[in-house]
C-alpha positions in Angstrom: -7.3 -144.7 188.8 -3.5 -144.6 189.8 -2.4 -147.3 191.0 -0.6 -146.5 194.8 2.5 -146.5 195.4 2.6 -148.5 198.2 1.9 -151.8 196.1 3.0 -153.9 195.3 3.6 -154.9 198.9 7.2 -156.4 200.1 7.7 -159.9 201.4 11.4 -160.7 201.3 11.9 -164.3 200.6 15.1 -166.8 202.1 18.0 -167.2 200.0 17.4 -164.5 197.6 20.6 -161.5 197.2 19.5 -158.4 198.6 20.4 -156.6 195.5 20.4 -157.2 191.5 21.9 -155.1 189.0 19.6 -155.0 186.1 21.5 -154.8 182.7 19.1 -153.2 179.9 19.4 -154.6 176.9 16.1 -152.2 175.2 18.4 -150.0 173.5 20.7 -152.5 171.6 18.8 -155.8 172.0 15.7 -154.4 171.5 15.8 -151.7 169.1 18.1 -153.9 166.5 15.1 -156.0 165.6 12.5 -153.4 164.7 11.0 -153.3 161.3 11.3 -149.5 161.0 14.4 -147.3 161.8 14.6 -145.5 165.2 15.7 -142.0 164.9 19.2 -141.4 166.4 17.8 -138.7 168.6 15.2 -140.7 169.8 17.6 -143.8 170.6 19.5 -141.0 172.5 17.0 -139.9 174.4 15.5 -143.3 175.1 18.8 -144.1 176.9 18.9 -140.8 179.2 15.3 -141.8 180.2 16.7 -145.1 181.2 19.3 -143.5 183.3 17.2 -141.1 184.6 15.0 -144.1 186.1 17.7 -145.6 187.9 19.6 -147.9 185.9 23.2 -148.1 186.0 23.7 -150.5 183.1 22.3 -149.5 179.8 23.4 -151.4 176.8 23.6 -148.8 174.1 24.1 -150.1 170.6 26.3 -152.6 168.7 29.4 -151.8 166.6 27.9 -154.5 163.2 28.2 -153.8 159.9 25.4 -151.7 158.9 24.6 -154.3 156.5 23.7 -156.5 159.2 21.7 -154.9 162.0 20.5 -151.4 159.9 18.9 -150.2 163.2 22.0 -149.7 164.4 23.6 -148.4 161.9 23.7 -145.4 163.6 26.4 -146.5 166.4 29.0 -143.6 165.4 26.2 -140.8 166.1 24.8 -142.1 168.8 27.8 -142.2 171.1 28.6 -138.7 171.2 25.1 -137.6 172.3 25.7 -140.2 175.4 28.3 -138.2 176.6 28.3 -137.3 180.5 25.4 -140.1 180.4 26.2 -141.6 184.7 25.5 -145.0 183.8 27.7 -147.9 182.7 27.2 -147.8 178.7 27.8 -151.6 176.9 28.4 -151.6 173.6 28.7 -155.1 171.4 31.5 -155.5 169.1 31.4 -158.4 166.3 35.5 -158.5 165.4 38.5 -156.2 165.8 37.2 -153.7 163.6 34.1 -153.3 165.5 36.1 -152.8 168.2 38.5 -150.2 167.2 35.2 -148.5 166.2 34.4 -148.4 169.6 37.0 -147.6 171.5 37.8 -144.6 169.0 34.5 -143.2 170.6 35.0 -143.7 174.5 33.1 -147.2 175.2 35.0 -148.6 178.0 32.7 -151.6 178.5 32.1 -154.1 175.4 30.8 -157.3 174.6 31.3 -160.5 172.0 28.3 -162.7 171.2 29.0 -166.1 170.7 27.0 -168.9 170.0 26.8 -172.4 172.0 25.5 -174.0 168.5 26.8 -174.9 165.2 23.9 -173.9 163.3 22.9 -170.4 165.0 26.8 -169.1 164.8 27.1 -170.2 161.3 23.3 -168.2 161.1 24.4 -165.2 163.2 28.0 -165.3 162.0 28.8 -167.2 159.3 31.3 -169.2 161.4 31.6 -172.7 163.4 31.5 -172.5 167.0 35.2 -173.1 166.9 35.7 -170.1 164.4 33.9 -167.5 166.4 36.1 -168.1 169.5 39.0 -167.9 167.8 37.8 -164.7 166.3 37.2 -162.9 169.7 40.5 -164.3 171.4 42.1 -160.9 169.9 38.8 -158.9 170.3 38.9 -159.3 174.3 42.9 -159.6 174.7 42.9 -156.3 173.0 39.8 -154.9 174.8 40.9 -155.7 178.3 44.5 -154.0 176.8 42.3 -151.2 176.4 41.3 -151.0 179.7 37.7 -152.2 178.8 35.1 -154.3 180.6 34.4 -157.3 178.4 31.6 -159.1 179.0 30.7 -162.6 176.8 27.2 -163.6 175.5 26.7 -167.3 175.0 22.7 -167.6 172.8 21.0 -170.5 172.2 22.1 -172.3 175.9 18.6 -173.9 176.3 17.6 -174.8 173.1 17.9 -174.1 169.5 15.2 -173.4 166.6 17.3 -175.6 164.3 19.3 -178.5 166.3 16.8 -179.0 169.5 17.7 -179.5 172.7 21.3 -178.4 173.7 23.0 -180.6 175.8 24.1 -179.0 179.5 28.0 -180.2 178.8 27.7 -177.8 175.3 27.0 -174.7 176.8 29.9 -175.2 179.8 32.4 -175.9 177.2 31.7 -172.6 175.4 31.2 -170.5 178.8 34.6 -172.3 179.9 36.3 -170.9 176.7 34.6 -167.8 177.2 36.2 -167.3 180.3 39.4 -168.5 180.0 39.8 -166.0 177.1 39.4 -162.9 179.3 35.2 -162.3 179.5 34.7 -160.8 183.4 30.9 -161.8 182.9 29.2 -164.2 181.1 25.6 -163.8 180.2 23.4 -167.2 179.7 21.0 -166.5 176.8 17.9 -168.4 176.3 17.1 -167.6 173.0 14.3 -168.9 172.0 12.6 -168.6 175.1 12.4 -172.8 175.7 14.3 -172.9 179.1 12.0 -174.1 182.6 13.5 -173.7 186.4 15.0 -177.0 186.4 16.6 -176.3 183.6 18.1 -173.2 184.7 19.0 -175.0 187.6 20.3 -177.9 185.9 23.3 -175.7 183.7 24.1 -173.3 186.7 24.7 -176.1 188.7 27.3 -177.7 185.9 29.1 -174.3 185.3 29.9 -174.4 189.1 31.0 -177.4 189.0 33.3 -176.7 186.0 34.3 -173.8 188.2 32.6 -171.1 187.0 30.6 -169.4 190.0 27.2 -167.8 190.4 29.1 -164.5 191.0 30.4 -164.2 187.5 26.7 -164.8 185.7 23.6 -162.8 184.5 21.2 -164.6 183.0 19.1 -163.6 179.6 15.7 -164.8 179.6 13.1 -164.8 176.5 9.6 -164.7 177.1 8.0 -167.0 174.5 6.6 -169.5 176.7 5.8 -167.2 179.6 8.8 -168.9 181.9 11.1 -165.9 182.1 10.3 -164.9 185.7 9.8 -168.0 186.9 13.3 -168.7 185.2 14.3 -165.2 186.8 13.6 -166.5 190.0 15.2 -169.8 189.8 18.6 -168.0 188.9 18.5 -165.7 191.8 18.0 -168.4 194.0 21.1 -170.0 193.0 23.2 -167.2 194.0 22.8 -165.1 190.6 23.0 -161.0 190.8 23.0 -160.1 187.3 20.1 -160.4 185.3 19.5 -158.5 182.1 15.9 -157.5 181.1 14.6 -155.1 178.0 12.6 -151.5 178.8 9.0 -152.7 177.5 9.5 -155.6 176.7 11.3 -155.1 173.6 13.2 -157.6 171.3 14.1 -160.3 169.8 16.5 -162.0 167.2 17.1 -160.9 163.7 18.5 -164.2 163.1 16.3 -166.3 165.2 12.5 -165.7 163.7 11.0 -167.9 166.9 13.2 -165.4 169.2 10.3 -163.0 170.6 10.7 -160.5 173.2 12.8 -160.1 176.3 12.0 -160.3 179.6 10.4 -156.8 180.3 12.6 -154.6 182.7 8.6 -153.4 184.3 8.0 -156.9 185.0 11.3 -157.8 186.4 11.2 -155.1 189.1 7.3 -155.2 190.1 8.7 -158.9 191.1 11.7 -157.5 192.6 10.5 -155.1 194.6 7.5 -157.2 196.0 10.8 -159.7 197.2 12.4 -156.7 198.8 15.3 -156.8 196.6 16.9 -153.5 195.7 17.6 -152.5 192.3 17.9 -149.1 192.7 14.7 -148.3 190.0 12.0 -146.3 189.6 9.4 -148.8 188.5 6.7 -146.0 187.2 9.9 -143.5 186.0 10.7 -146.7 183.9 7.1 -147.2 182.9 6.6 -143.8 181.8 9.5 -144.4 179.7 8.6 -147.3 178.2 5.2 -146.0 177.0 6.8 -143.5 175.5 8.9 -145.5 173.2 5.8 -147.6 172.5 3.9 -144.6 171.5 7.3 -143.7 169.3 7.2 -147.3 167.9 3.5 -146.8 166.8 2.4 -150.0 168.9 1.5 -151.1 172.4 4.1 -152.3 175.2 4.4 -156.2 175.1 4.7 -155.6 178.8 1.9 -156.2 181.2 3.2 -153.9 184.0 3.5 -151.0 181.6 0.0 -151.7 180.8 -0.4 -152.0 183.9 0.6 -148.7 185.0 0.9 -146.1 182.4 -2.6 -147.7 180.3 -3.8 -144.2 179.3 -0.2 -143.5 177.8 0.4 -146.2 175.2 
């Protein structure tokens, strides 16, 4: 039995925006840490899907070495079938090369990923903290040259698989750097999928006292311990408009094995729109989507409102 569309029912909250811009990571973030290749066409059409739903921000691919992330090895091929695509179309860029790469092909909105630990930027880049920054001071002078949006990633803010805990003061220093560089948006990611509300609330407060507002945020929660919408939540509370979720559920880390999935972009908006908060979405548009990459990927949708509402398709 179809579910109706009348659930699930609205019941705005106090103190929550009216609206949130969703930034889908499924493409890049999720596709990079499949076991078997996605084919290009598929990608492609994965992303108009998206679009067609009602997202405005779809994070397309990332501009590595090959040798790196093969799943998206595919970057120069993809891009030109994206052409015309009405959405805002993010593409990560690693160095200068990366983004020369991009900008060749049309991306007019790009994005470094930095680390707020030693040991996962020396993992994910083979770099200190200290190295890494220096590395995109060019990257993003030479981007926003360009004309280009740049937003910042900061990974690992709540905790790390190999140091621990992170300390609050560590993540503000990087985001502070981040920011002072040239990055218009800064995106908190929880990694591994350790942080809790008051945690949350704990590092937002400290960015805006280091002067870095609410307005200027997304947040990037991991799922592992089921706290991602309660983390969600917590954020938007605080003044947050920007969150970033993944179509199905999808992702992970390739260089963070106890990194499982995003926050599901089905599960983000059932919430949302039971709040009252516009996002602009088709929740069962989306759905549909997402069980068609799942049927694609050969395996279910980690997400429950997919399973929710598209059970007999996935």
């Amino acid at each position: 039995m179809a579910l109706p569309d009348t659930l699930p029912m609205t019941f705005p909250a106090p103190g929550l925006p009216a609206r949130v811009r969703i930034h889908e990571v499924g493409p890049r973030d999720g596709l990079q840490n499949e076991k078997t290749l996605v084919p290009v066409a598929v990608k492609a059409e994965f992303i108009r899907r998206l679009v067609e739903a009602g997202l405005t921000t779809v994070e397309a691919t990332s501009f590595v070495h090959p040798k790196w992330v093969p799943q998206l090895a595919d970057a120069e091929e993809l891009m030109p079938l994206l052409e015309g695509t009405e959405a805002r179309l993010p593409v990560l860029v690693p160095n200068k090369r990366g983004l020369e790469r991009a900008l060749a092909l049309g991306a007019r909105d790009v994005a470094v990923f930095a680390s707020v630990t030693e040991s996962f930027a020396r993992a994910n880049l083979n770099r200190s903290v200290d190295e890494v920054l220096e590395m995109f001071e060019p990257v993003v002078a030479e981007a926003r040259t360009a004309g280009a949006e740049v937003r910042g990633y900061l990974s690992m803010c709540f905790g790390d698989p190999w140091e621990g805990a992170v300390p609050v003061s560590q993540t503000v220093s990087v985001a502070r750097r981040l920011l002072d560089m040239g990055c218009e948006e800064l995106s908190l990611g929880d990694t591994i999928g350790v942080a809790t509300p008051g945690h949350v609330l704990e590092l937002l407060s400290a960015l805006s006292e280091a002067g870095i507002p609410a307005q200027k945020l997304a947040v990037h929660f991991h799922d592992t311990y089921g706290q991602a919408l309660a983390n969600t939540l917590t954020a938007l509370q605080y003044g947050v408009t920007c969150v970033d979720a993944s179509a199905g559920g999808l992702g992970g880390c390739p260089y963070a094995k106890s990194a499982t999935g995003n926050l599901a972009t089905e599960d983000l908006v059932w919430m949302l729109d039971g709040l009252g908060i516009e996002t602009g979405v088709d929740l069962r548009r989306l759905a549909a989507t997402s069980a068609w990459m799942a049927r694609h990927l050969g395996r279910p949708s980690p997400s429950r409102t997919v399973r929710a509402l598209a059970p007999k398709e996935i």
